[in-house]
DRENTOR-39189 format. One record per residue: x, y negated, z of N, C-alpha, C in turn. Coordinates in pm, whole numbers, plus 50000, padded with zeros to 5 digits. Layout:
BEGIN
XYZXYZXYZ
...
END
This chain:
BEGIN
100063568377258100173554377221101163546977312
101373549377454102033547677566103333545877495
103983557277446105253561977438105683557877310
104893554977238105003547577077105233532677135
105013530077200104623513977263105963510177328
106273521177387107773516677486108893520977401
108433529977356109973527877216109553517077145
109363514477057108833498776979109533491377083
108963486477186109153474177284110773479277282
111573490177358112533492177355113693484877250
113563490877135114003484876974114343472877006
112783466477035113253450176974113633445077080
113173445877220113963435977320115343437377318
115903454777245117713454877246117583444777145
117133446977026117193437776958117683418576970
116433417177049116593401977100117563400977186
118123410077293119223409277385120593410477321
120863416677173121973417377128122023407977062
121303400677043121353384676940121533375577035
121233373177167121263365277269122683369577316
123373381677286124333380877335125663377877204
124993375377113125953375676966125543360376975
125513353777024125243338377006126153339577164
125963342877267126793339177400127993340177359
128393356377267130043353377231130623344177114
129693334577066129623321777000129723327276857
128973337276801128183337176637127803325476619
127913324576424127203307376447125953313976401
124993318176457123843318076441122563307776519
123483298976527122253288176636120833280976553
121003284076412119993276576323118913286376378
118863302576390117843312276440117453309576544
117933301176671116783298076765117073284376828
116123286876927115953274076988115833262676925
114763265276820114373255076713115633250176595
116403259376596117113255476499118143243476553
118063234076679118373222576714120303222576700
120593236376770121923237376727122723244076641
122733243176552123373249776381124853249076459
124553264776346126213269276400126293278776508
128213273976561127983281876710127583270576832
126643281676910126083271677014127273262877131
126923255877153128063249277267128043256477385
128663259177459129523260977586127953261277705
127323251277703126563249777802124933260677763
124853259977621123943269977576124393282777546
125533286077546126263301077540125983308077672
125773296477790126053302077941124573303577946
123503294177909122013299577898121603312777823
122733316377739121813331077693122193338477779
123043338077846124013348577963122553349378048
121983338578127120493337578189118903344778086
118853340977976117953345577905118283360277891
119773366977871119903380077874119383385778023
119543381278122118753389178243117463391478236
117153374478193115803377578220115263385178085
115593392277977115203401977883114993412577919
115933416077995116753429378083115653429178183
115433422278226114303422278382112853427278325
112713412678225111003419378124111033436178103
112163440278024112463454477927111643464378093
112963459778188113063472578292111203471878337
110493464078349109183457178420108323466478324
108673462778189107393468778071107423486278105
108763488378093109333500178077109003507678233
108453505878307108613508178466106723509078453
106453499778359104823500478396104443511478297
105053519178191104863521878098105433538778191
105773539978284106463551578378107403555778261
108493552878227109303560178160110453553278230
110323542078329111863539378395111313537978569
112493536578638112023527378813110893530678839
110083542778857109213546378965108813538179105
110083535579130109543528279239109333512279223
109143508779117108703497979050107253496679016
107093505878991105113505478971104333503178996
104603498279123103253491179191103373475879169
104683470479174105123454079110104733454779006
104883466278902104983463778771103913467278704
102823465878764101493468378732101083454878743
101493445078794101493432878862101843424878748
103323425078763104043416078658103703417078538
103383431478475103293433878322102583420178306
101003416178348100533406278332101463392778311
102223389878355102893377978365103643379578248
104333390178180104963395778074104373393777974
103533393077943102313395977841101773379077854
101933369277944101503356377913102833350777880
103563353777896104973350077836104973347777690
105013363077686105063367077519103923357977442
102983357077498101553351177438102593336877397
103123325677507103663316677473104663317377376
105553325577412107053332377299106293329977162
105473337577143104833338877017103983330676945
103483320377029103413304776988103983295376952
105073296577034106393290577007106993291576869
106903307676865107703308676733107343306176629
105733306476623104773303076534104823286376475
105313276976575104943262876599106363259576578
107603265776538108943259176544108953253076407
109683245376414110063236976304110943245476229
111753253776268112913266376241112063273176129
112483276575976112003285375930112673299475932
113513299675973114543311976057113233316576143
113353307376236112583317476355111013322876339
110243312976246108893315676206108813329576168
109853330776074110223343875969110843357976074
112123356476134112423363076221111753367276357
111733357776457111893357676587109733360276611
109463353276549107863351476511106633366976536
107513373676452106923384876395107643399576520
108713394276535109103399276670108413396876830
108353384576830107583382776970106603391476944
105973387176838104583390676841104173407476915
105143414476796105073426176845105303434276990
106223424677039106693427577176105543426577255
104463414777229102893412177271101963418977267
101743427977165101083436677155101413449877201
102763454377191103273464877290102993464977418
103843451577471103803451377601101393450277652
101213446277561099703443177606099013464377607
099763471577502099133479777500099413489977627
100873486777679101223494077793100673487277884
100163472977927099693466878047098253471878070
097413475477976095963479477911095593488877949
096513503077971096663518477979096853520378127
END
């Protein structure tokens, strides 16, 4: 179940990190997040925020993936730690997406967190 869990999680955080980075190189996909608020391509000052949201994806992925022992060994003892904090994240992520005014993201981004929540919950669990 472990290893079903960290591929899944794998998938979609590339997933979310290649959309965060297809909006940084200014796709007009801005109606898909952040509530829809900026349609189109995002401006200059929110292009440089996904550049930040891409780390911190990259940081979650390596954390899940580290607690899940398939990456950073020497991460495992933090990341037995953090998963928790990962997993209240997502809990919010997935509220969020639930509660946006965006019917993009309800539909998309929604059904994604979610899963990332339950992955990441099944590797934090084990």
């Amino acid at each position: 179940m472990i290893l079903v869990s960290s591929i899944l999680f794998s998938v979609l955080i590339l997933i979310v990190i290649l959309f965060q980075v297809a909006l940084a190189a200014g796709m007009p996909w801005g109606e898909v997040a952040m509530g829809g608020k900026f349609p189109g391509k995002y401006p200059t000052p929110m292009r440089f925020s996904c550049l930040l949201q891409i780390t911190i994806l990259v940081f979650i992925g390596l954390v899940v993936l580290s607690r899940a022992g398939m990456l950073l060994p020497e991460w495992s003892s933090f990341a037995n730690t953090a998963i928790w904090f990962i997993v209240g994240y997502l809990v919010l992520g997935t509220i969020l997406n639930l509660i946006t005014r965006s019917v993009w993201e309800r539909r998309i981004w929604a059904p994604v967190t979610l899963l990332l929540l339950i992955t990441s919950l099944i590797i934090a669990i084990s």
